[in-house]
ZANUKE-323022 format. One record per residue (C-alpha): residue number from 1; residue in three letters; x, y, z. Coordinates in Angstrom, 3 decimals. Layout:
! ZANUKE-323022
num:NUM residuo:ALA u:X v:Y w:Z
...
END
This chain:
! ZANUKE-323022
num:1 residuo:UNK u:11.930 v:13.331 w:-9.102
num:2 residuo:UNK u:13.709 v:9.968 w:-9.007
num:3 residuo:UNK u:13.870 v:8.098 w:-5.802
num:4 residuo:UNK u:15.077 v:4.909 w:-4.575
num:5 residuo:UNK u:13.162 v:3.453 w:-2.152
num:6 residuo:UNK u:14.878 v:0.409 w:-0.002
num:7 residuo:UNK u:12.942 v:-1.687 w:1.782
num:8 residuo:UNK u:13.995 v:-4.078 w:4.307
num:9 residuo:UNK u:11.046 v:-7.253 w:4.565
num:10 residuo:UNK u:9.355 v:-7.552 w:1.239
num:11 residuo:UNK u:6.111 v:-9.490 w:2.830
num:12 residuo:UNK u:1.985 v:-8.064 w:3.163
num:13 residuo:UNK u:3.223 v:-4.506 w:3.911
num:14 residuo:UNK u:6.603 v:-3.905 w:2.509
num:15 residuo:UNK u:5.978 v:-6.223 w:-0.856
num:16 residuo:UNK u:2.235 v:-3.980 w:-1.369
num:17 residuo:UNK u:3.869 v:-0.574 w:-0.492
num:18 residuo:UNK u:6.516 v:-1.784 w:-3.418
num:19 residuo:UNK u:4.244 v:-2.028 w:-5.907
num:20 residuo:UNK u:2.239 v:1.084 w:-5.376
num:21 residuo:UNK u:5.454 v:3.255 w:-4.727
num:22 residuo:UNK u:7.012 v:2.028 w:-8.340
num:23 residuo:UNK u:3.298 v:1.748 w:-10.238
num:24 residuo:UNK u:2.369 v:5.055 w:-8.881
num:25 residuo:UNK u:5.651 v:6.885 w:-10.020
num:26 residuo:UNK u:6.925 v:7.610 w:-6.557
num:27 residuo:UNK u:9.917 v:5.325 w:-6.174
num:28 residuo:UNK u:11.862 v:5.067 w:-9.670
num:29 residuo:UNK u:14.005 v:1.603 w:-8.232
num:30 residuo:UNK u:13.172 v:-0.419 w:-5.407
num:31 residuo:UNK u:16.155 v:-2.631 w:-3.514
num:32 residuo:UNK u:14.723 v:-4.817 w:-1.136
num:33 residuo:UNK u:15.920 v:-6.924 w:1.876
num:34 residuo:UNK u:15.265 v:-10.288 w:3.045
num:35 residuo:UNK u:16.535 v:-12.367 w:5.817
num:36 residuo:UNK u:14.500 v:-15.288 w:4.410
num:37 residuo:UNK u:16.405 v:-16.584 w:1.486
num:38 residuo:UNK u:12.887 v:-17.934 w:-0.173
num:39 residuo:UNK u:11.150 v:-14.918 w:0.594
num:40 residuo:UNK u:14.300 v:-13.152 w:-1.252
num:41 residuo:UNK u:14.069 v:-15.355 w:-4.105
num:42 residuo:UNK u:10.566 v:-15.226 w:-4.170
num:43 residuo:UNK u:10.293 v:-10.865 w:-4.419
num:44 residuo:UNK u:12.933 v:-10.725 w:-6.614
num:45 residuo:UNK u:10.496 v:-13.414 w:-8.996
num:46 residuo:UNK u:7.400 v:-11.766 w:-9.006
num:47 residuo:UNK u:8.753 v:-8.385 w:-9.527
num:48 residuo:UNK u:8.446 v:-6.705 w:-5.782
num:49 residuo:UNK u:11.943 v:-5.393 w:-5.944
num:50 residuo:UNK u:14.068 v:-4.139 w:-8.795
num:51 residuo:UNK u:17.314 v:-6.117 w:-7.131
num:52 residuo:UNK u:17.599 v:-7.569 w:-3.462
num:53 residuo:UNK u:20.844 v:-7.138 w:-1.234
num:54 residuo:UNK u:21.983 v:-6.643 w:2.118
num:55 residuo:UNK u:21.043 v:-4.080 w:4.627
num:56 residuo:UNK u:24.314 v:-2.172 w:4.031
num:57 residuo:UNK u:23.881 v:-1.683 w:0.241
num:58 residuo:UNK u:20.398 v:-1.231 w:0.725
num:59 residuo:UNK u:21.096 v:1.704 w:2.881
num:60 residuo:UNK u:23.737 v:2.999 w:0.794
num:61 residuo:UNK u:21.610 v:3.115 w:-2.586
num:62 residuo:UNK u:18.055 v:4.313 w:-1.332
num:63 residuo:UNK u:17.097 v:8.043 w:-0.580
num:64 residuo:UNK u:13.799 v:6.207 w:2.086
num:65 residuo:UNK u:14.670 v:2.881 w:4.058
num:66 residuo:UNK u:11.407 v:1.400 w:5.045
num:67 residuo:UNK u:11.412 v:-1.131 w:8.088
num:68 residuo:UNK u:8.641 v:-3.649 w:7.290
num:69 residuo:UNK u:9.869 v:-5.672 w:9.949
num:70 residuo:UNK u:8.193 v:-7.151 w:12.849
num:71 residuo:UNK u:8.241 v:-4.668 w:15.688
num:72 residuo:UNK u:11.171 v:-6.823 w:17.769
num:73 residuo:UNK u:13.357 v:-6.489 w:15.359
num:74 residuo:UNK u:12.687 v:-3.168 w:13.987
num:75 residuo:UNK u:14.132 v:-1.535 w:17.146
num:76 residuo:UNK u:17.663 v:-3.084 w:16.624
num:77 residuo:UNK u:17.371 v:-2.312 w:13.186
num:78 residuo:UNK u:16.701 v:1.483 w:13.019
num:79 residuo:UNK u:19.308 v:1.937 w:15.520
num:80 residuo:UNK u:21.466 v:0.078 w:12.777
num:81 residuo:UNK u:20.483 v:2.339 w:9.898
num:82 residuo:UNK u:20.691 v:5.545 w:12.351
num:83 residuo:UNK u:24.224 v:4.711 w:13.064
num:84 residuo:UNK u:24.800 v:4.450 w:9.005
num:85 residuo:UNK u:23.498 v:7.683 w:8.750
num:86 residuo:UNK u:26.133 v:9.228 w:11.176
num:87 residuo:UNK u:28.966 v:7.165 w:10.278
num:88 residuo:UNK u:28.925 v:8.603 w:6.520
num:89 residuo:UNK u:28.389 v:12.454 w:5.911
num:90 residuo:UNK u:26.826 v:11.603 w:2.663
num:91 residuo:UNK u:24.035 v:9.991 w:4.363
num:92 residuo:UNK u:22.515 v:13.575 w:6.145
num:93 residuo:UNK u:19.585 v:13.685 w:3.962
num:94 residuo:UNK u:18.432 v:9.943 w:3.891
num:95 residuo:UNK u:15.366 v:9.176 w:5.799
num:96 residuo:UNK u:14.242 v:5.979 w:7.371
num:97 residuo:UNK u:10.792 v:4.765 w:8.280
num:98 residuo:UNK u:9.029 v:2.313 w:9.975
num:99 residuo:UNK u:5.918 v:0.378 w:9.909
num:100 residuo:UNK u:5.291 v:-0.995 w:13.145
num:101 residuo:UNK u:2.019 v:-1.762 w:15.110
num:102 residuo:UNK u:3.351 v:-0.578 w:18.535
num:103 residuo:UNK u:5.144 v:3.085 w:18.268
num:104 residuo:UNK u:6.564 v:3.771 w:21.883
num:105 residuo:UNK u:9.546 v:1.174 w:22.440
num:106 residuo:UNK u:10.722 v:1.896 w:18.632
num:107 residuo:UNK u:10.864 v:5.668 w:19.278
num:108 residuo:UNK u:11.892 v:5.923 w:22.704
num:109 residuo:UNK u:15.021 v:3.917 w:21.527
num:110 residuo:UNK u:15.324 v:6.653 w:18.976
num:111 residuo:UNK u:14.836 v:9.819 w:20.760
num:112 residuo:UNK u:18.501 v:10.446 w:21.768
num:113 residuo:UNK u:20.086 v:9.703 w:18.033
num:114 residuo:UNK u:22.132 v:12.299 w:16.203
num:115 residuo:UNK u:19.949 v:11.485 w:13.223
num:116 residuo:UNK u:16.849 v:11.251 w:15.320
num:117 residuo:UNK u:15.526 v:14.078 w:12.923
num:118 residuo:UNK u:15.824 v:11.638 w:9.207
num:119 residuo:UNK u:13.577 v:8.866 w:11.068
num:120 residuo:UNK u:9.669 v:9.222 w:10.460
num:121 residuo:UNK u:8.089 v:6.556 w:12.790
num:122 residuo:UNK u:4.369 v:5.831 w:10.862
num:123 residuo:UNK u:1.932 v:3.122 w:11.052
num:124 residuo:UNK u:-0.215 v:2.275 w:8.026
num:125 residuo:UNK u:-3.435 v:0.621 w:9.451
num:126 residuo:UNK u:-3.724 v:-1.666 w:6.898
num:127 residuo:UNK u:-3.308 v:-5.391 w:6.395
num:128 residuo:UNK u:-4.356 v:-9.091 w:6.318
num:129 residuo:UNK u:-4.156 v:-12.106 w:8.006
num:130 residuo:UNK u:-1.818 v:-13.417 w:4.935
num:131 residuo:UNK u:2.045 v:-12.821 w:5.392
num:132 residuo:UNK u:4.824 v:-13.587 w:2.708
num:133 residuo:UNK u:6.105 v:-11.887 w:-0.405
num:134 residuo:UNK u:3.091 v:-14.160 w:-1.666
num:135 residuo:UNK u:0.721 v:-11.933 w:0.437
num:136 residuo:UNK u:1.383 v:-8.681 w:-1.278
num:137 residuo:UNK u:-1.307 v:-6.699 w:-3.175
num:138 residuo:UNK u:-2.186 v:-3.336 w:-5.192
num:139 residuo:UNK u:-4.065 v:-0.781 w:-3.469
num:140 residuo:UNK u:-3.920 v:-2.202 w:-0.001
num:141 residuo:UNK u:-3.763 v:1.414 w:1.800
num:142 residuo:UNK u:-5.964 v:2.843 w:-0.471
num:143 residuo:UNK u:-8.587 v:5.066 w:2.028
num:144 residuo:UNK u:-6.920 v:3.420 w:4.850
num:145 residuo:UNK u:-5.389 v:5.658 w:7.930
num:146 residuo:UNK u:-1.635 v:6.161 w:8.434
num:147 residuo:UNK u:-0.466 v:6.874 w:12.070
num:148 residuo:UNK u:2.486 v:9.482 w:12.377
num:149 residuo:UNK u:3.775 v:9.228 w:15.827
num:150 residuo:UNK u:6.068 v:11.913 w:17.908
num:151 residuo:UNK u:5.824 v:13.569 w:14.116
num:152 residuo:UNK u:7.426 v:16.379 w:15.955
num:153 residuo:UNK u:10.707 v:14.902 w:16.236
num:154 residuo:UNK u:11.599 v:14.285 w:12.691
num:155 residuo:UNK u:12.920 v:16.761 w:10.479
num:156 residuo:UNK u:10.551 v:18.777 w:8.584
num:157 residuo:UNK u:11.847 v:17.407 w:5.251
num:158 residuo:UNK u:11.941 v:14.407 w:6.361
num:159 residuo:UNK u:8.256 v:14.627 w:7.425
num:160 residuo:UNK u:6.968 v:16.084 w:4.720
num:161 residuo:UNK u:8.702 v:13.608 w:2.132
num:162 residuo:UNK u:6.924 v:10.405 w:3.831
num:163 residuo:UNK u:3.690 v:12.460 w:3.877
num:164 residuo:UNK u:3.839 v:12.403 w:0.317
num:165 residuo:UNK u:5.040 v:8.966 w:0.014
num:166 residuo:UNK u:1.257 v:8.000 w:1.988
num:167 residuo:UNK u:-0.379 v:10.226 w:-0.004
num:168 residuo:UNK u:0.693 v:8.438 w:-2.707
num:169 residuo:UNK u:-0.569 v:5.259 w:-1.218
num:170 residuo:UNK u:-3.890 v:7.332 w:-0.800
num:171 residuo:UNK u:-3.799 v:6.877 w:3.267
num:172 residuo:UNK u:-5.064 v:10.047 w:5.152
num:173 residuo:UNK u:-2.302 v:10.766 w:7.741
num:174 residuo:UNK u:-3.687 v:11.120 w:11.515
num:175 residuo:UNK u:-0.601 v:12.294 w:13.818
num:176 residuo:UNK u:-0.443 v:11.943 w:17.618
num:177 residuo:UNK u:1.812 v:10.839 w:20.656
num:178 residuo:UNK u:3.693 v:7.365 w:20.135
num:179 residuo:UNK u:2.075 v:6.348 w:23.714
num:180 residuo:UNK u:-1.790 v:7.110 w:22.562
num:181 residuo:UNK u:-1.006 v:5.448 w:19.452
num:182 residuo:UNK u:-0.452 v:1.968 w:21.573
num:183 residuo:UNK u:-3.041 v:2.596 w:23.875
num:184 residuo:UNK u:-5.565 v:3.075 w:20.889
num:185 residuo:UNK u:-4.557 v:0.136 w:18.659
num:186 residuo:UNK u:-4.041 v:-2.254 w:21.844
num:187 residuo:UNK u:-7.714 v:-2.193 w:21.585
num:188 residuo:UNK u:-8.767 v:-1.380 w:17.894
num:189 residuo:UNK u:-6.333 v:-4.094 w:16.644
num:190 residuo:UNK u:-4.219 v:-6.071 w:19.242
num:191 residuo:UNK u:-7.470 v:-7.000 w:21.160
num:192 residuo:UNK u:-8.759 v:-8.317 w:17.712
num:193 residuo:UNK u:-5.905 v:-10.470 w:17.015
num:194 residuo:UNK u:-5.725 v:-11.805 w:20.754
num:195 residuo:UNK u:-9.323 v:-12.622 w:20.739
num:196 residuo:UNK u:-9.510 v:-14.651 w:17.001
num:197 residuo:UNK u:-6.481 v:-16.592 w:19.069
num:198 residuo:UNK u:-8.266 v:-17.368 w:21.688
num:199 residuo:UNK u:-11.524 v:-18.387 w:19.678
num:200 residuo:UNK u:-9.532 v:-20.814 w:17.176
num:201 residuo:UNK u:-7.935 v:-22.316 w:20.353
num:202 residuo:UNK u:-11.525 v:-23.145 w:21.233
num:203 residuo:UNK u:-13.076 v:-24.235 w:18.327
num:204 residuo:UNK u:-9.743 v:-26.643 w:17.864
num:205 residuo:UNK u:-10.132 v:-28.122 w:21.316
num:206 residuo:UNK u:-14.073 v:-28.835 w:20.359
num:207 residuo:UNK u:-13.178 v:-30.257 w:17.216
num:208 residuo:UNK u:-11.004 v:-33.307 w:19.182
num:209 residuo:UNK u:-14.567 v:-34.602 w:20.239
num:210 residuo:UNK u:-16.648 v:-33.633 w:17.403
num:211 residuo:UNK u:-15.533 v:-34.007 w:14.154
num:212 residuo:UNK u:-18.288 v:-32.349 w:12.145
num:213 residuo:UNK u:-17.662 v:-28.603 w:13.720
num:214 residuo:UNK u:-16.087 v:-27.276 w:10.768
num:215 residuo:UNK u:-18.731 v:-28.593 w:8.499
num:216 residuo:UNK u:-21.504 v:-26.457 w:10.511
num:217 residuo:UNK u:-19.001 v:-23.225 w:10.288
num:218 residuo:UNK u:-20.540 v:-20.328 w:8.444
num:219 residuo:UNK u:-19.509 v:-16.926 w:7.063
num:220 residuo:UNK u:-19.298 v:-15.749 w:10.570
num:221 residuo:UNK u:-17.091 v:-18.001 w:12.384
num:222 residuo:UNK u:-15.123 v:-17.830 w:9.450
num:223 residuo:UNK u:-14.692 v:-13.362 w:9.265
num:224 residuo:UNK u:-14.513 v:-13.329 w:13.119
num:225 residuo:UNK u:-11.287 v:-16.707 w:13.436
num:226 residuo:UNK u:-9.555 v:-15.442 w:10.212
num:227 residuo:UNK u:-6.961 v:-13.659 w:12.445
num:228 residuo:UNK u:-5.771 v:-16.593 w:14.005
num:229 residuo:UNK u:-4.340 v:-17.365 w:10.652
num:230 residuo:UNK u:-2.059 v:-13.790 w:11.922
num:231 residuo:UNK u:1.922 v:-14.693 w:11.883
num:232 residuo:UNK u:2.929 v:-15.230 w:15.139
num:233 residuo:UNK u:6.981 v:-14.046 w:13.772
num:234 residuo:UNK u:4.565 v:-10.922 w:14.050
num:235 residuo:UNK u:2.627 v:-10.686 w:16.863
num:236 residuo:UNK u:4.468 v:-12.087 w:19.551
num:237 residuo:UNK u:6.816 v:-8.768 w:19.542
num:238 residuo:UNK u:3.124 v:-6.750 w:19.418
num:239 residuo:UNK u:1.744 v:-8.196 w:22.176
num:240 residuo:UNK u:5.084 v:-7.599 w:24.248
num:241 residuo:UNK u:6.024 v:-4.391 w:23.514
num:242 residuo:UNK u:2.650 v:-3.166 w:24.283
num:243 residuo:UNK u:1.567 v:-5.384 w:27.079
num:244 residuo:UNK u:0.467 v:-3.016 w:29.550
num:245 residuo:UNK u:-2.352 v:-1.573 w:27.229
num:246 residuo:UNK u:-2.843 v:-4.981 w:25.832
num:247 residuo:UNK u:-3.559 v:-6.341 w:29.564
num:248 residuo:UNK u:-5.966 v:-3.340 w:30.032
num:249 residuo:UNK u:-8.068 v:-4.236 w:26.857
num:250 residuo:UNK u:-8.339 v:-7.582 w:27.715
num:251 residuo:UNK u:-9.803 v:-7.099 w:31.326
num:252 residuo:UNK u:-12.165 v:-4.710 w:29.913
num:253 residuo:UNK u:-13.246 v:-7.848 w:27.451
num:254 residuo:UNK u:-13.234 v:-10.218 w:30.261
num:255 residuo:UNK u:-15.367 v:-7.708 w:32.264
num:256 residuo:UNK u:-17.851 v:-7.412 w:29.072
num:257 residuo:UNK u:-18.196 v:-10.900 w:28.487
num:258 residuo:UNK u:-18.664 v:-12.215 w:32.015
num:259 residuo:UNK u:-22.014 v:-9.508 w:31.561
num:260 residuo:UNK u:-23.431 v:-11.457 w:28.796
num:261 residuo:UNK u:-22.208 v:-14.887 w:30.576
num:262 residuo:UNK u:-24.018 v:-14.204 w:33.787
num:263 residuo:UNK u:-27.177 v:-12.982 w:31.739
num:264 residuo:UNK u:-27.306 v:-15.978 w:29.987
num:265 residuo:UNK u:-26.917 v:-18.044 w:32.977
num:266 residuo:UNK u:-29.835 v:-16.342 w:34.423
num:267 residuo:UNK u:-32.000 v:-16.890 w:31.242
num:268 residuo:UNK u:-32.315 v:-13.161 w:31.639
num:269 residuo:UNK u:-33.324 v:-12.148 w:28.207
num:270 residuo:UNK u:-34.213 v:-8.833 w:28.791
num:271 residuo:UNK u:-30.503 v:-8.264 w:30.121
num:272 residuo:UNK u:-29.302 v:-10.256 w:26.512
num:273 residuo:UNK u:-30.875 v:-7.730 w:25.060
num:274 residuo:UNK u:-29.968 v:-4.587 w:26.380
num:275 residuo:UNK u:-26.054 v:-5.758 w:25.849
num:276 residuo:UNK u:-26.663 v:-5.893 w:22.355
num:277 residuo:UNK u:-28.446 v:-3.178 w:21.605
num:278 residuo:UNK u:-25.543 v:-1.715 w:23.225
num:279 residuo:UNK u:-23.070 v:-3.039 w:21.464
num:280 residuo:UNK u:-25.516 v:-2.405 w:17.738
num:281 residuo:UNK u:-24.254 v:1.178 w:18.637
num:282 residuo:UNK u:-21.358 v:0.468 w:16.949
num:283 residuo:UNK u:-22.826 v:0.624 w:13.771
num:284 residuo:UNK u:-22.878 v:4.392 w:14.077
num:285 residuo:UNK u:-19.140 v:4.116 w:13.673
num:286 residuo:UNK u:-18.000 v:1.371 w:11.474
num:287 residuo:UNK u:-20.257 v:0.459 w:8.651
END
């Protein structure tokens, strides 16, 4: 089957899904978007995107529209390409997907479309710190999870066509409300990313007074800061849309490391010690 697959921001997750979706014989053509001239100039170049145009023609020529957009502006956007769908009666079995990190504001904006049914809201949880057409790789999603939230909502065709488009990117699909999702990632993800910003803003304050901090930095300051390198054209709209689970996780880390402050304060080793055996359980889950 030949599909065209638009996709509207060509940077770490719309560029990689590009290449797998054409490489991998899913998508036959792929027309991307790009609000960023450069970024435009620079997908077309290195062969994300069979053509680039504007949302309209995108829309028109693909059978999928993925949103690869930050989350802020993916709301105004899908209630853009619902209202194409709507407007044109050859449109009715066109689907449009998103990508976004925080599911409940971009669905509950949704729920009340005429064409509610041909969007699939999904979140690959997959990524980098890097951002940019530059950013984009092969096999990014490979064993990776994909979110499907409110799944229940979209049209069973619809559904089942973006299932296969993950499965093609080799992601194992995990479905649940739009609300756990945020609840769950606010502190799988967003805590992560709030946290690495926090910790450069540290180190960078230190480094005013002593110049040689950076010299002494190993492999471990260097895997726990890389997300401060994050986009912040990204995160900001993250952070916002799901601030009320993002405020809960970070309490629960202030609460956690206040524990291993006071212990230390109190040269109580033994109390050192039972935090982090606590916290070595972890290694029972991620390895």
């Amino acid at each position: 089957m030949t599909r065209t697959v638009g996709i509207i921001g060509l940077g770490l997750i719309g560029g990689s899904m590009a290449i797998d979706l054409k490489r991998r014989g899913f998508a036959s053509k792929i027309v991307g978007v790009d609000s960023d001239p450069l970024n435009a100039a620079a997908a077309l170049k290195i062969g994300l995107a069979d053509e680039m145009t504007g949302i309209e023609d995108c829309v028109a020529k693909s059978d999928i529209v993925v949103l690869a957009i930050p989350a802020g502006a993916a709301v105004t956007m899908l209630s853009r390409v619902l209202d194409m769908f709507a407007h044109e009666s050859a449109y009715d079995r066109k689907i449009v997907m998103d990508t976004c990190s925080t599911k409940s504001q971009i669905v509950r904006g949704a729920h009340y479309h005429p064409c509610r049914g041909q969007y699939v809201a999904t979140h690959p949880m997959a990524g980098t710190e890097y951002s940019g057409p530059w950013a984009a790789e092969p096999n990014l999603f490979d064993g990776r999870a994909c979110i499907f939230a409110n799944a229940e909502e979209s049209d069973p065709w619809a559904l089942k066509t973006i299932e296969e488009l993950y499965d093609c990117l080799n992601m194992r699909p995990i479905y649940m409300p739009a609300d756990q999702h945020d609840m769950h990632t606010a502190y799988v993800s967003h805590i992560s990313h709030v946290t690495s910003f926090a910790l450069a803003l540290t180190v960078l304050e230190k480094e005013k007074d002593e110049k040689h901090i950076f010299d002494l930095a190993s492999g471990g300051f260097s895997s726990t800061v890389r997300l401060a390198k994050s986009s912040s054209d990204m995160w900001v709209p993250i952070l916002t849309q799901n601030r009320d689970n993002v405020l809960r996780a970070i309490d629960t880390y202030l609460e956690r490391m206040k524990e291993f402050r006071d212990a230390i304060a109190d040269f109580d080793e033994e109390r050192i010690e039972s935090l982090i055996h606590e916290a070595n359980r972890i290694k029972k889950i991620i390895r």
